[in-house]
C-alpha positions as CSV (number, residue, x, y, z in Angstrom):
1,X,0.0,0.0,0.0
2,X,1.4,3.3,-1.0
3,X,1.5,5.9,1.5
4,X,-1.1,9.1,0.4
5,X,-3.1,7.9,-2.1
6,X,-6.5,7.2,-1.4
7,X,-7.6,3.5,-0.9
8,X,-10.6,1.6,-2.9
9,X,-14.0,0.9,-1.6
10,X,-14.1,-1.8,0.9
11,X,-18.2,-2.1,0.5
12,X,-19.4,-3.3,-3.2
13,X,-21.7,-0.3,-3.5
14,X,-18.7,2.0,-3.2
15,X,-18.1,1.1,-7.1
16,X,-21.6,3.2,-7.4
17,X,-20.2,6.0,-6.1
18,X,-20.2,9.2,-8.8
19,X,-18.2,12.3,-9.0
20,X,-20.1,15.3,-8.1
21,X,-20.7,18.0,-10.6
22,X,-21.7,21.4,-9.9
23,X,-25.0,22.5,-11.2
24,X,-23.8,24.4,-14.4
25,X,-21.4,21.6,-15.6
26,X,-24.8,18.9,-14.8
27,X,-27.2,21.3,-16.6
28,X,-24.4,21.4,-19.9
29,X,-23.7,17.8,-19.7
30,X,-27.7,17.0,-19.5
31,X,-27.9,19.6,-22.4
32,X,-25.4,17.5,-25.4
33,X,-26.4,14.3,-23.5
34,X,-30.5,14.6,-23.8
35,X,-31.5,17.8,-25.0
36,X,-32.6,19.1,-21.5
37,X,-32.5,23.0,-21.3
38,X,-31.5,24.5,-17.5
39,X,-32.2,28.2,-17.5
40,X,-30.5,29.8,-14.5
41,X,-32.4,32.9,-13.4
42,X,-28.7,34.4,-13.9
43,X,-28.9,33.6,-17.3
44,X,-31.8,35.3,-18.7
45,X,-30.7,39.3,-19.7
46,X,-33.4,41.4,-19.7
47,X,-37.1,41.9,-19.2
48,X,-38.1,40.5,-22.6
49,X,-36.6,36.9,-21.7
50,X,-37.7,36.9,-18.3
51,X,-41.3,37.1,-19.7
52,X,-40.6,34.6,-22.6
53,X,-39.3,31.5,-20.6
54,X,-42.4,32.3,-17.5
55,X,-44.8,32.2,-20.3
56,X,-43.3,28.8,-21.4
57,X,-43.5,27.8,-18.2
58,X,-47.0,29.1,-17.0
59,X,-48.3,27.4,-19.8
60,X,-46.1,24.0,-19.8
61,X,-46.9,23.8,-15.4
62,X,-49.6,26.1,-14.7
63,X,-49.2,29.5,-13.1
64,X,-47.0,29.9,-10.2
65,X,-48.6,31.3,-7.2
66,X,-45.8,32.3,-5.2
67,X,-44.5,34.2,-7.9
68,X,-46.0,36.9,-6.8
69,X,-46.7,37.7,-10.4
70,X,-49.7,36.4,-11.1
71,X,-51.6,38.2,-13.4
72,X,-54.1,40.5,-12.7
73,X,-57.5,41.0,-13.5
């Protein structure tokens, strides 16, 4: 046994183990891998794309009542 590097697994489920991505690199990787779009709220520019990917999603899930945004009547 060499001295400082880190030893294997001594339980059979340790061969499940993953490496842990952060939640860009997962969101680019589902992205090429799937097709799965992850918009970040950091991502979106201005006004105009706010609205456009809420609208997608109002109508895809319903409207979102903590929003806060609702619309009014």
């Amino acid at each position: 046994m060499s001295l400082g590097r880190p030893r294997g697994p001594k339980c059979a489920l340790g061969r499940l183990h993953t490496t842990r991505l952060g939640a860009r690199d997962a969101a680019r990787a589902g992205y090429h891998d799937t097709g799965v779009v992850v918009i970040f709220p950091d991502m979106l520019k201005d006004d105009f794309e706010r609205q456009f990917v809420e609208s997608i999603a109002n109508r895809e899930y319903g409207v979102n009542p903590s929003a806060g945004r609702g619309k009014e009547k």
